[in-house]
C-alpha positions as CSV (number, residue, x, y, z in Angstrom):
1,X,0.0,0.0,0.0
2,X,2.9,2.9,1.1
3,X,5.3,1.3,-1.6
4,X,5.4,3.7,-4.4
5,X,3.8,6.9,-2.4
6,X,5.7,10.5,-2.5
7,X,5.5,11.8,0.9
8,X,6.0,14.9,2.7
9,X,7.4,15.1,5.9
10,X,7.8,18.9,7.6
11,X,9.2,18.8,10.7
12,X,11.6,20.6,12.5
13,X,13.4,17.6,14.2
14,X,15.8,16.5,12.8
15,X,16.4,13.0,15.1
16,X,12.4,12.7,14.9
17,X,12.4,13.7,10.6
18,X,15.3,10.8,10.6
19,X,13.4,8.0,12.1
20,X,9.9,8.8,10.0
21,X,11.7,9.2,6.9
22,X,14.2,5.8,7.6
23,X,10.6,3.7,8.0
24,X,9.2,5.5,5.2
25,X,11.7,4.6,3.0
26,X,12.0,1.3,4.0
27,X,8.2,0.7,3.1
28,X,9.1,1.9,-0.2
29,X,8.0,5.3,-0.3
30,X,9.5,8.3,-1.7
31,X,10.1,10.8,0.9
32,X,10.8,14.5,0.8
33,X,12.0,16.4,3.9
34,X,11.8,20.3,5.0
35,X,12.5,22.2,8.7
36,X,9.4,24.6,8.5
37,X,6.3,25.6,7.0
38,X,8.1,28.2,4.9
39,X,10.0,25.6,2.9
40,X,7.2,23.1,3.1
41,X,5.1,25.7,0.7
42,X,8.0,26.0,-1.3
43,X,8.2,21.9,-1.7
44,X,4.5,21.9,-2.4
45,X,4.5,24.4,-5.8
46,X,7.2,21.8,-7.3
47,X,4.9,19.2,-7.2
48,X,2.0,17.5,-4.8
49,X,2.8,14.6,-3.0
50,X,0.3,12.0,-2.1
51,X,0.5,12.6,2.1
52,X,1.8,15.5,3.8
53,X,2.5,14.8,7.4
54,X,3.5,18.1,9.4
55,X,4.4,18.8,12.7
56,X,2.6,21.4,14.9
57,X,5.3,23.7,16.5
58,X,7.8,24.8,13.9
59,X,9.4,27.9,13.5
60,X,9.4,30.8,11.2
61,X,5.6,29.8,10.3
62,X,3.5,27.7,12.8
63,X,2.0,24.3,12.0
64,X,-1.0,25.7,12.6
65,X,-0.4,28.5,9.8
66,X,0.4,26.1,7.9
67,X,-2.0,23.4,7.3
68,X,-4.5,26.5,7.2
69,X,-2.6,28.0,3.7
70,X,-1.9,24.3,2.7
71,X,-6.0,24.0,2.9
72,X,-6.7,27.3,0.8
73,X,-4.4,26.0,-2.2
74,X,-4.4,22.2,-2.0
75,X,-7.7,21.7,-0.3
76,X,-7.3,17.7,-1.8
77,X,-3.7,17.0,-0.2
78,X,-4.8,14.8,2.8
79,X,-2.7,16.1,5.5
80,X,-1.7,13.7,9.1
81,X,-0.9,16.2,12.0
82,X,2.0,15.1,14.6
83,X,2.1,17.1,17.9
84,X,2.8,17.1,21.3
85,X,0.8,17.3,24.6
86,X,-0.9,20.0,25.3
87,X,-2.1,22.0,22.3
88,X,-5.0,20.3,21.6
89,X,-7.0,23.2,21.3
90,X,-4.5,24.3,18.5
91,X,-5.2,20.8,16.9
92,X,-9.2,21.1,16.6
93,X,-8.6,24.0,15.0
94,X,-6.0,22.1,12.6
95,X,-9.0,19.6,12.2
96,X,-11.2,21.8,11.1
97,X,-8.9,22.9,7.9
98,X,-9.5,19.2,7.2
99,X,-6.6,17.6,8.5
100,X,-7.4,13.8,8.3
101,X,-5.5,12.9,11.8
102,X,-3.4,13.8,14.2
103,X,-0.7,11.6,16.1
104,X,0.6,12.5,19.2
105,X,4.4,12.5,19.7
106,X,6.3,10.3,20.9
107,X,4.8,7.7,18.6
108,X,5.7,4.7,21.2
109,X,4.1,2.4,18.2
110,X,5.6,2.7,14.4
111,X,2.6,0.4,13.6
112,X,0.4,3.5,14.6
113,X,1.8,5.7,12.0
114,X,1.9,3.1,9.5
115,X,-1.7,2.6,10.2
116,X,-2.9,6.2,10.0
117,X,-1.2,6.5,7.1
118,X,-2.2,3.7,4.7
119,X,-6.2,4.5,6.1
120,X,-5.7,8.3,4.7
121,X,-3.8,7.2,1.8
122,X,-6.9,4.2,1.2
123,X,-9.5,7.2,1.4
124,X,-7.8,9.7,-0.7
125,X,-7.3,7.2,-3.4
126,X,-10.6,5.9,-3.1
127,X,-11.9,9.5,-4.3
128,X,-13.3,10.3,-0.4
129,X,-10.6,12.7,0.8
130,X,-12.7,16.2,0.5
131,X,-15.8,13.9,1.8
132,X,-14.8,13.0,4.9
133,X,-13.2,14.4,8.1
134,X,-11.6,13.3,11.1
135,X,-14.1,11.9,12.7
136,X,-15.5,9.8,10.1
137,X,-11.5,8.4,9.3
138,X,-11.7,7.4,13.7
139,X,-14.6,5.9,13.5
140,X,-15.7,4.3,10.3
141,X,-14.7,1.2,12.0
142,X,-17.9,1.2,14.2
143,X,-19.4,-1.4,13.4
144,X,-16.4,-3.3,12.3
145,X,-13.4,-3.1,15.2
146,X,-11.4,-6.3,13.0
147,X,-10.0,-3.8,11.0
148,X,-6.2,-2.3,11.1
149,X,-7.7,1.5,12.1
150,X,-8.7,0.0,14.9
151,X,-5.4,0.2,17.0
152,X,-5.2,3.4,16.3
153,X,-8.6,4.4,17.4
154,X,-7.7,2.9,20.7
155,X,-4.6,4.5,21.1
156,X,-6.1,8.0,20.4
157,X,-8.7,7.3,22.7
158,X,-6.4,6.3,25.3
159,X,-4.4,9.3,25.1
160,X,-7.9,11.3,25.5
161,X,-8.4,9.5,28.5
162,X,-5.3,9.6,30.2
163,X,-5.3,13.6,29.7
164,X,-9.1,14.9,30.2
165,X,-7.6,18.3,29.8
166,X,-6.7,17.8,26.1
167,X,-10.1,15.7,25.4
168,X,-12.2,18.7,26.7
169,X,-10.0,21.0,24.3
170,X,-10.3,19.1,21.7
171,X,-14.1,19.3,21.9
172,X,-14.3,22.9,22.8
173,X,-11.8,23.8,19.5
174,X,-14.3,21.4,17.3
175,X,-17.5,24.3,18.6
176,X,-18.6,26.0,15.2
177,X,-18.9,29.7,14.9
178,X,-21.0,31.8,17.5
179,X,-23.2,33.1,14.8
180,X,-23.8,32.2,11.4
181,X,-26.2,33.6,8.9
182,X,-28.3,31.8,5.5
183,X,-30.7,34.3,4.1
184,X,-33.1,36.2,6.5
185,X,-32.3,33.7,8.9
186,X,-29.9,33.7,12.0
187,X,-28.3,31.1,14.2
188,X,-26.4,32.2,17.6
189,X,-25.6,30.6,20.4
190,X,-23.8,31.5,24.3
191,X,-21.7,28.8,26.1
192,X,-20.1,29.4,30.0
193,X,-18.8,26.2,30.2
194,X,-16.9,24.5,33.2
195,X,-13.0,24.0,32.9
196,X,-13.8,21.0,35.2
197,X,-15.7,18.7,32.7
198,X,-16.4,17.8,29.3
199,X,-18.5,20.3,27.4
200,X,-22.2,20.7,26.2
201,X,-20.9,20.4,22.4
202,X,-22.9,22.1,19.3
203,X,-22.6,21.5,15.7
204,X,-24.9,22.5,13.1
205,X,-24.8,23.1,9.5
206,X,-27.3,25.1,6.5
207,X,-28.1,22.1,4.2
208,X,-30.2,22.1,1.0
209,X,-33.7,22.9,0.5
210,X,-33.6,25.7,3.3
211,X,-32.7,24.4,5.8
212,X,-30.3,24.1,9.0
213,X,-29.9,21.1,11.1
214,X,-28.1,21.2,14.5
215,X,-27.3,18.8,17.2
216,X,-26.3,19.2,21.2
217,X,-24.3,16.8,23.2
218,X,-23.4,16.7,26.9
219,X,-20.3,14.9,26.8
220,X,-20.0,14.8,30.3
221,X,-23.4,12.6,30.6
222,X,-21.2,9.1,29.1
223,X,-18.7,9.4,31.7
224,X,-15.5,8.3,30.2
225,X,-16.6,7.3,26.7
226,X,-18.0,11.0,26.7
227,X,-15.5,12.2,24.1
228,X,-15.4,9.0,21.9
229,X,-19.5,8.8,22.0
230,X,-19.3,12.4,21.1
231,X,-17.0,12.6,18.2
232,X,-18.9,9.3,16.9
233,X,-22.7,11.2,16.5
234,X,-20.2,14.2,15.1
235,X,-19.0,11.2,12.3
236,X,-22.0,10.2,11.4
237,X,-23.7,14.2,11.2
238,X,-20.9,15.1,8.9
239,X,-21.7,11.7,6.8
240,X,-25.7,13.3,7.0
241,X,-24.6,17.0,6.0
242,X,-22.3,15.5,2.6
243,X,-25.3,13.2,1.6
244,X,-27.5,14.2,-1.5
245,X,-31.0,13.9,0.6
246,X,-31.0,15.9,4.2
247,X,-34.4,16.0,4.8
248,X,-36.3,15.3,7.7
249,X,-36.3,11.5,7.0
250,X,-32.8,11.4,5.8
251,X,-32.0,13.3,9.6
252,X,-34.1,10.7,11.6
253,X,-32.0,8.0,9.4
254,X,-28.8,9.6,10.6
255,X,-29.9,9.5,14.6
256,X,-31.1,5.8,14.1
257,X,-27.5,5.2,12.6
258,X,-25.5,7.1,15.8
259,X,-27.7,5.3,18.1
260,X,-27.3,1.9,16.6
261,X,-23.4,2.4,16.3
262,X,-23.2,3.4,20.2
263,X,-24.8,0.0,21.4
264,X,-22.5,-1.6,19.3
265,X,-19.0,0.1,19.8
266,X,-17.0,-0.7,22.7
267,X,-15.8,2.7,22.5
268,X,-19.5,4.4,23.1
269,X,-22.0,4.5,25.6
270,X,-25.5,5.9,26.1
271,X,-25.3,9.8,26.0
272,X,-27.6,12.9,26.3
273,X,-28.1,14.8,23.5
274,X,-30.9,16.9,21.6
275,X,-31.3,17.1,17.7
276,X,-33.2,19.9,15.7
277,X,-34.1,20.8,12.4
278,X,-34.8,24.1,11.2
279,X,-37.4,24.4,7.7
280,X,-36.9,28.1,6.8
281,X,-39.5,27.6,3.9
282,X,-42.4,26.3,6.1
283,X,-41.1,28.2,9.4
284,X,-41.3,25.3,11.3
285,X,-38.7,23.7,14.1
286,X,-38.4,20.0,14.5
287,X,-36.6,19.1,17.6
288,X,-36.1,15.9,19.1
289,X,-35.0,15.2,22.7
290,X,-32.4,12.3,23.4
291,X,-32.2,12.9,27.6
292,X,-31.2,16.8,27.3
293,X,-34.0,18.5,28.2
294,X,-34.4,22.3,27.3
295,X,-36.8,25.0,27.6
296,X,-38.5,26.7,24.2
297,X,-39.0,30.4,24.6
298,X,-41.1,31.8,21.6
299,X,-41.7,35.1,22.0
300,X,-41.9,34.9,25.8
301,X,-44.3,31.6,25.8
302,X,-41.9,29.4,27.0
303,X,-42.2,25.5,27.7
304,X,-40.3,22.9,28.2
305,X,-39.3,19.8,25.5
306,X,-38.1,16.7,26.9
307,X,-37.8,13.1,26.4
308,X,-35.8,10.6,29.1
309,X,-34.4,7.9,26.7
310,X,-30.7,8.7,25.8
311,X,-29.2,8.2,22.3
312,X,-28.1,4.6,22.5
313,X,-30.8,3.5,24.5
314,X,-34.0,4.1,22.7
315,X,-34.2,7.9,21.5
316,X,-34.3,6.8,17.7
317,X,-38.2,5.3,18.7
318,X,-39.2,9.1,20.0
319,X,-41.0,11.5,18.1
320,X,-39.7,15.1,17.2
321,X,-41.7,18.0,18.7
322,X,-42.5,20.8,16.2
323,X,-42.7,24.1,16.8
324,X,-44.0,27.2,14.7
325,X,-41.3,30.0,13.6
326,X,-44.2,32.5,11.9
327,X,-43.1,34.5,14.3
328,X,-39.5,34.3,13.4
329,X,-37.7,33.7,16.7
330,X,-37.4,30.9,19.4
331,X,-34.8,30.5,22.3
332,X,-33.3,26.9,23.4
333,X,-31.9,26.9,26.8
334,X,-30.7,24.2,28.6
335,X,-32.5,23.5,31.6
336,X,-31.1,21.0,34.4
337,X,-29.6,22.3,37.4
338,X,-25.9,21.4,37.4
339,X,-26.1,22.1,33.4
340,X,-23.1,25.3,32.4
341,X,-25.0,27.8,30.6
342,X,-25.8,27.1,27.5
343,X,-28.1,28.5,24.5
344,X,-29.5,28.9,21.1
345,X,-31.0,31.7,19.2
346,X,-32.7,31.3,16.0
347,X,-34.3,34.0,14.6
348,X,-35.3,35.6,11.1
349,X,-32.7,38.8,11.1
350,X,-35.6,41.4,10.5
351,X,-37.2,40.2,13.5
């Protein structure tokens, strides 16, 4: 599979460039080496290699800097970030320039790397690379743990374990923008979140067809499986957002899927969350409660929307609540006790 390759390494140690590039080489790839991001560019306008893997602290241009202007010109190079501890903040928002993975230094494993790599390399050659993120590369696997990724699924998730810090920063870099806008329509949301747990975590995304479909996790409620369970539903939303139908139906099919993959992954566990989709054409909000409960304030009428079945137990059976946006405005606020602050404004901007 790596025999044949051309890959980039840009790293900034030279002992740690020595021993990639050595087992590289010896797996039959062609391997080309630069110090910084700087040169890296440089190495990139002579010709695109099939794999970049760049490191995260490098000087004259960050690693960070760089896989940003690496996505803006070769948005189709899959790119494998290696790091250190402790800047995991710094590598969600790497992730979200579409890096495919990131390794954590040291690399105690060579069968890690090897392993990362040939999945990327499978995915970009199987036409999926601008498809797919992260998440989906981790856990594609789900419902099949036989195969080679798997090993280093569980030694990500170990190193998430063993440092809670860097889990919770991973999920707090992966939050989307505070506001976003599609047409007369507006979507805002306010976190205060605890430093001493995992976070309430938000995606959403303006699909086809206006309209806007969102999720929220508590990451905290699956205990230690909080991050994997959490990055999992994240896998299987992204797959939702990049297919052809996202209607209602098609979104109900994506919760049945998380759900079913959480019973059956080791990795997963039962875990509160709270799904939503917006139809700006009929003004209508669908919302469907998986054990996070919230209160509905429309136009000062609020109520409260809740179901007790968690995804992974039974939430794909429960029905989603609608709720009429003629008036062009609702407020979702989480509402347990012991819940940080947390929420969601949608509203139709000349409201």
């Amino acid at each position: 599979m790596l025999a044949g390759k051309e890959i980039l390494i840009v790293e900034d140690d030279p002992i740690f460039t020595q021993i990639l590039g050595a087992f590289l080489r010896k797996e039959g790839c062609f391997v080309k080496e630069c110090s910084n991001g700087f040169d890296g560019l440089k190495a990139l306008r002579e010709g695109l290699p099939d794999l970049l893997l760049s490191d995260l602290a490098m000087p004259i241009m960050t690693g960070l800097e760089f896989v940003e202007e690496v996505s803006i010109e070769y948005p189709m190079l899959p790119v494998i970030l290696i790091s250190g501890t402790g800047e995991m903040s710094d590598i969600a928002k790497a992730l979200r320039f579409g890096v495919k993975d990131f390794l954590i230094k040291p690399i105690l494993d060579i069968r890690i790397l090897q392993s990362a790599i040939v999945s990327v390399l499978k995915e970009a050659d199987g036409g999926l690379n601008s498809k797919t993120d992260f998440s989906q590369h981790w856990f594609k696997m789900a419902q099949n743990l036989n195969q080679p990724l798997a090993a280093e699924l569980k030694c990500h998730l170990e190193d998430l374990l063993d440092h809670p810090g860097n889990a919770r920063d991973l999920l707090m870099g992966l939050m989307p923008d505070q506001d976003s806008r599609q047409g007369e329509w507006k979507l805002s949301y306010y976190s205060l979140q605890s430093i001493d747990t995992n976070p309430i975590v938000l995606d959403y995304a303006w699909v086809l067809d206006g309209q806007m479909a969102f999720y929220m996790v508590d990451s905290a409620s699956a205990g230690k499986n909080g991050t994997a369970t959490t990055l999992m539903i994240r896998s299987f939303f992204n797959e939702y957002i990049r297919s052809e139908n996202t209607d209602k139906k098609a979104f109900l099919h994506f919760i049945q899927r998380a759900e079913y993959a959480i019973k059956k992954s080791a990795y997963a566990s039962p875990i509160r969350a709270m799904f939503g989709i917006l139809d700006v054409v009929e003004s209508r909000l669908d919302l469907l409660s998986a054990g996070l409960n919230a209160v509905i304030d429309r136009s000062g009428n609020p109520f409260l929307i809740k179901h007790n079945h968690l995804i992974g137990i039974d939430a794909a059976n429960a029905r989603f609540q609608s709720i009429d946006m003629s008036e062009g405005k609702v407020r979702l606020s989480l509402s347990e006790v012991g819940l940080t602050s947390f929420s969601l404004d949608i509203q139709k901007k000349n409201i």
